[in-house]
N, C-alpha and C positions, 0 to 999 in steps of 0.2 A: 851581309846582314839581311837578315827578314825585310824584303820588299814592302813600298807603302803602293797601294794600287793607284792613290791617289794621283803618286806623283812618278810610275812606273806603269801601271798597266794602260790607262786612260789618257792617251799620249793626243791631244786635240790635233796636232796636224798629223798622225795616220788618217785622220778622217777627213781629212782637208779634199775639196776637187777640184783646187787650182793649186797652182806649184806654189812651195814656198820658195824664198830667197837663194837658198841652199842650193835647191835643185838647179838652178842653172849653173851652179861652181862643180870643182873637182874635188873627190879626197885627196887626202894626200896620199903620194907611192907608198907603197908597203915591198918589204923585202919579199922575193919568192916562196922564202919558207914559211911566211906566213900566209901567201897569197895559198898556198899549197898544204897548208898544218890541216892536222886533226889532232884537237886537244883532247886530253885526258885530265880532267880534274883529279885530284886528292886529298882528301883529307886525312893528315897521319894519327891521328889518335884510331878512326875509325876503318883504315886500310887495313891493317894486322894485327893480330892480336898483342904483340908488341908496344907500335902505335908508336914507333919512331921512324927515325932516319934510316937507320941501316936497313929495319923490314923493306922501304921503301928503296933502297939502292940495291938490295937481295935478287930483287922482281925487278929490275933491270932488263935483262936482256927477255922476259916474258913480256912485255910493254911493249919492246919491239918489236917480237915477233906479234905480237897482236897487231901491229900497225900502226899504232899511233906516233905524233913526231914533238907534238909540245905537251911538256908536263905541268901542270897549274897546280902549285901547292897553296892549298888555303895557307891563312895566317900561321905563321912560323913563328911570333913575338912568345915571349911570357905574356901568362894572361894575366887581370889584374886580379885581385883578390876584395877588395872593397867592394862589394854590394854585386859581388858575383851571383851569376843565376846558375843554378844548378849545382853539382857535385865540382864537376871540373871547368865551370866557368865557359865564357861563348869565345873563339879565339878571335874575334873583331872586338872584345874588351884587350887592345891594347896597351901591357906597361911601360914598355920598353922600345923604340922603333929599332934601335941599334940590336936587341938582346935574341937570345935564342929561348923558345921553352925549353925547359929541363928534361921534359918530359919526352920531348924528341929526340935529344943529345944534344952537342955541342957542336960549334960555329964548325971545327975541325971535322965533325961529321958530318956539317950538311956540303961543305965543300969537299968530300969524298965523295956524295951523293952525284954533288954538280958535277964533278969529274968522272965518274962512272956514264950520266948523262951525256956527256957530249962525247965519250969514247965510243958509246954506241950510237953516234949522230943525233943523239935531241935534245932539245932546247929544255930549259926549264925557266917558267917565270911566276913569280911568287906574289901573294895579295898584299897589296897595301892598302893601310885602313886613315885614308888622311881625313878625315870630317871629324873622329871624335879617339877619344883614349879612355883609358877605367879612369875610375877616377883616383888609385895609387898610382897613377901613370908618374913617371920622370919627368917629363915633361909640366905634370901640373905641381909638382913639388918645384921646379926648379925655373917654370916660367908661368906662372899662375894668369898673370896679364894675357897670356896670348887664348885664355876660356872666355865663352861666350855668357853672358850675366842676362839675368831680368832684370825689370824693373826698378827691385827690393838689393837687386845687387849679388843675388845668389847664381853661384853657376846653376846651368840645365842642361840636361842630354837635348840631343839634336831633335831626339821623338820623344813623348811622353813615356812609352811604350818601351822602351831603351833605359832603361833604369841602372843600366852595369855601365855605361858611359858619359859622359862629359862632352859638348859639344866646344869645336876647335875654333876660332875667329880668322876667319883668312883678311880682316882688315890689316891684320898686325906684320907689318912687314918685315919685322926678326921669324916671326913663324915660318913664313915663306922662303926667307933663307934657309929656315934649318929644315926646311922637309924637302927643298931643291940637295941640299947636302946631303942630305941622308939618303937619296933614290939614287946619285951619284956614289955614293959609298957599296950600294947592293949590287952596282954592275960591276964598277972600277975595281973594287979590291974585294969582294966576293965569289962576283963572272955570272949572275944570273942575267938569262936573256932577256931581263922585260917585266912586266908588270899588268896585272888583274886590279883593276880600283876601282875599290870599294865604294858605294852608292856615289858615283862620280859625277852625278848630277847635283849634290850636294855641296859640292867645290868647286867655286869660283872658277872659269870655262880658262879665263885667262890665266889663273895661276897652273892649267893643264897646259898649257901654251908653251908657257915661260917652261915649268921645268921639262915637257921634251924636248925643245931647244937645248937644253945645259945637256939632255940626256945623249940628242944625234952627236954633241960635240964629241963623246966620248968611242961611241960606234953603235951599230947598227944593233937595233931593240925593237921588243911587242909591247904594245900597249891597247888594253882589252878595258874599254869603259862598261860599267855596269850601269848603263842608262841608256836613253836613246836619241838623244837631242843630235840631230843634223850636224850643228856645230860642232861636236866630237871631231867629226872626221877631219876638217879643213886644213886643222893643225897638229893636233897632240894624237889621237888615238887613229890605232889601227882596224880596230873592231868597236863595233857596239852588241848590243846585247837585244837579239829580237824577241824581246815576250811579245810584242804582236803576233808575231811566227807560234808559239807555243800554243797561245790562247787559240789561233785559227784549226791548228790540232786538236782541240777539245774538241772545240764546237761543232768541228766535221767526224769528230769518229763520236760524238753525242748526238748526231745527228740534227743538230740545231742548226746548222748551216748547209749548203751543197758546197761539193767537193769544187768545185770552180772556185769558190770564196778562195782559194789559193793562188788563181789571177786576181783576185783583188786585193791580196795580200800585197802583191810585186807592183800593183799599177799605185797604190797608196804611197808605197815606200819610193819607187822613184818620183812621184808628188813631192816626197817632203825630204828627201838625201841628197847631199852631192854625189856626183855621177861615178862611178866604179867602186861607193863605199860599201866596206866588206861588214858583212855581219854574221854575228854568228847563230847558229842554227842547235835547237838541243831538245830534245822531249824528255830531259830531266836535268836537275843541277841540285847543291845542296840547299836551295832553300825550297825551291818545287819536292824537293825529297820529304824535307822536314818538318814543313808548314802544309805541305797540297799532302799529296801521296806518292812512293814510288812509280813509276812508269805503270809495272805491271799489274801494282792494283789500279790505278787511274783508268788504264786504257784495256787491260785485262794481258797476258801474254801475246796472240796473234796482234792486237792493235799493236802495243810497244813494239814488236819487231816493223809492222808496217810502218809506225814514226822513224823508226830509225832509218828504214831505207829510204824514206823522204826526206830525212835529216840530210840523209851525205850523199843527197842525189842534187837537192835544191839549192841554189845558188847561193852563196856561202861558205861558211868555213863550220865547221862540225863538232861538235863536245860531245865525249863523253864523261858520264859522274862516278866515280868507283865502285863497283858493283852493278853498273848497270849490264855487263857483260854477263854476267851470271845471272843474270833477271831477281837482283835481290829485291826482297819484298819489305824488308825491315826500314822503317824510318831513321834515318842517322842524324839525329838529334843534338842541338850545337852542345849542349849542357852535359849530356852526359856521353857514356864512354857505350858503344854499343860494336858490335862484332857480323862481318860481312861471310857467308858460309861461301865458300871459295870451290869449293868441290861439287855445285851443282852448278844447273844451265848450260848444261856440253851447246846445244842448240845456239842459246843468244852470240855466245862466245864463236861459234863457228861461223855466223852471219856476220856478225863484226866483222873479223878478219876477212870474209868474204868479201864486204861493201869497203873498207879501206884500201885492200888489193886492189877493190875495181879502182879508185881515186885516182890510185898511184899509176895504174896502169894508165889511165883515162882523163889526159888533161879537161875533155868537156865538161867532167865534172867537178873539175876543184876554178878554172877559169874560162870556161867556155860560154858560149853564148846561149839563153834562153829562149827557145820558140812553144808557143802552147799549139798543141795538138787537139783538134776538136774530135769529140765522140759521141756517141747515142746516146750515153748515159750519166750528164756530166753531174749529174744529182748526187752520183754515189760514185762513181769514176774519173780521178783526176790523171792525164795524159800531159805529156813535155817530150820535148828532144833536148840537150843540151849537145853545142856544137864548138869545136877548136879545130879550124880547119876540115882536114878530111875526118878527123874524131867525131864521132856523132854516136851517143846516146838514147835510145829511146825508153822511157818507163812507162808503166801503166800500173795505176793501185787504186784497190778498193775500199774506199771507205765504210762498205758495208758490212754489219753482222751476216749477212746472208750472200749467196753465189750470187754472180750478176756478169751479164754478157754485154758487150760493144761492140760497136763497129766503129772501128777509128778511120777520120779521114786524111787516107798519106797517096802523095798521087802517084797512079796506080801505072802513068806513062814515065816515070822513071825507072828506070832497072837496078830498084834496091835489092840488095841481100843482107840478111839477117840471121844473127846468130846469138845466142841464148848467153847472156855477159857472162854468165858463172859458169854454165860447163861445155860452153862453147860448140856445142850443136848447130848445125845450120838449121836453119825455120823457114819454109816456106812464107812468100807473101800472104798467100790467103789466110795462114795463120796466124800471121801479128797481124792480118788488118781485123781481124775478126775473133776476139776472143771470147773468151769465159772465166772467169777470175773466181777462185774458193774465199770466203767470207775472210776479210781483211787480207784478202791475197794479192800478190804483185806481179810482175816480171819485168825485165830489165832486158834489152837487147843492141846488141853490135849493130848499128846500121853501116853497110858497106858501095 
């Protein structure tokens, strides 16, 4: 759903400069292939012109070869139809949790989908939308009591602003049983890996608790919160959702901030996270698409690729949104039905694949250790090594419209060698300590 910034971008302990409570705990373990994923969002109305299942199970073995390893299918429900906004309705107006849209195919298809997914090793995990339903939902014909009422006694959406749904009551504790039963139904007799929830700061922390409890009994799952609250991690989710991360992208390729502001992105966030919590990293998604602008109008093409190599270079786990491979420019709008032009951005597409391959090749950067590297120009120039073991990474990028030179400090009595991550060129030291970067330009390097 469209983000409130009130209660998603303005997150008071990012700001905080003393630890919260959080920060001295642990997250909880995450499986390897989550510690190691690069998601691929989707949305099937707006993937193919199609805009079902099978498009989406078609472009299979393209998905991999691009590199990505977890598939996030937005909402898969029928949508409702009562006080629907637009032509074909938002798919987070939920009527159904058990049902399939029509419009994608049937249960029998998406479970060919699943089963083509893990043939070619990836995971696939799908949105759930537990805070609210349309208001023809199933649920509100057949259990009215478990809606949230004013005053006067009338139901209300969660947000004013939310007019196509009905907000849920998590006081009700038959509701809780049947939406623990239901997310047990989507892994058990489905086989999806996991779950994307929906504004999950909206739902009661503890009823996230309880059902990934029910969830581990059953085996090993992702669970990807769309908020940011510390607490997330302790118990129930794997990931949280960095729009702090996002927003510090704006502001440094706006130039409203210096490029450094990305240490202080990472000294914030271990202020206020348990310790080894994974977050995820993205310079687009479908509400940044839909509400802000695509990447490449936001940032212009050279920035969007520079987001992206900071995406899946920086500590985290990486999203991509459909279309951003081909540097679409179109806004994919929840309401209506719009079309992704597939045949251009040879360039984005070839980066991609590029900075994935490094991932996979390069434990440093999907779990390696962060060091920041200082430089001459940290106004416009942000430096890191990321380290696993003998793996070691070095980046440098420009946040600048314009060329700009450094001199990075790497000591100069060790006998490094260096070579160029993508085409594997040895580099002398003089020329990684001392470069020259082209306006929003980067380079990546093997330190050995």
């Amino acid at each position: 759903m469209k983000k409130i910034s009130s209660l998603f971008f303005v997150v008071s302990f990012l700001l905080a400069q003393t630890p919260s409570p959080y920060a001295i705990t642990s997250a909880r373990s995450s499986e390897e292939w989550v510690k190691k994923g690069i998601i691929y969002e989707i949305f099937p109305r707006q993937f193919s012109n199609e805009g079902n299942f099978s498009a989406i199970e078609h472009r299979i073995p393209e998905l991999k070869k691009l590199g990505v390893t977890i598939l996030w299918l937005m909402p898969i429900y029928p949508v409702g139809i009562e006080k629907r906004k637009g032509t074909y309705g938002s798919p987070y107006s939920v009527k159904d949790y058990y049902g399939i849209n029509p419009e994608y195919g049937t249960l029998r298809d998406f479970k060919k989908l699943i089963s083509s997914a893990h043939k070619h090793g990836l995971k696939i995990i799908i949105d759930i939308v537990a805070n609210h339903t349309s208001w023809d939902s199933r649920l509100m014909k057949e259990h009215p009591e478990w809606f949230t009422k004013d005053s006067t006694g009338k139901f209300i959406p969660p947000v004013p602003d939310w007019t196509d749904v009905v907000d849920l009551d998590y006081s009700q504790p038959g509701l809780r049983r049947y939406m623990i039963d239901m997310l047990k139904y989507w892994v058990h007799n489905v086989g999806v890996d996991g779950f994307r929830c929906d504004v999950a700061e909206m739902v009661p922390t503890d009823f996230w608790n309880e059902a990934r409890a029910a969830l581990d009994s059953l085996r090993p799952i992702m669970m990807l919160s769309e908020g940011q609250y510390p607490e997330h991690h302790v118990k129930a989710f794997d990931l949280t959702y960095s729009w702090n991360f996002y927003q510090t992208i704006n502001a440094v390729i706006k130039n409203e901030k210096p490029a450094a502001e990305f240490d202080s992105t990472l000294a914030r966030e271990a202020l206020a996270f348990p310790k080894n919590s994974l977050r995820m990293r993205f310079s687009s998604n479908h509400d940044e698409n839909a509400w802000d602008n695509p990447d490449v109008i936001k940032f212009g093409d050279d920035g969007a690729k520079l987001a992206a190599v900071l995406v899946n270079t920086f500590p985290g786990v990486p999203l991509l949104y459909d279309g951003q491979e081909v540097g679409n420019e179109v806004k994919l709008g929840l309401f209506e039905k719009f079309n992704i032009d597939w045949k251009k951005g040879k360039d984005f597409r070839d980066l991609y694949k590029k900075l994935f391959a490094l991932r996979k090749k390069n434990p440093a950067l999907s779990i390696g250790e962060f060091e920041h590297v200082s430089n001459s120009n940290s106004g416009k120039i942000y430096s890191f090594i990321r380290s696993s073991g003998k793996n070691k990474i070095l980046v440098v990028l420009n946040f600048s419209d314009k060329q700009e030179n450094c001199d990075l400090t790497l000591n100069a009595n060790i006998p490094l060698r260096f070579s160029d991550a993508f085409s594997g060129k040895k580099v002398d030291f003089k020329n990684v300590s001392s470069l020259i970067l082209p306006k929003f330009g980067y380079r990546i390097f093997v330190v050995q």
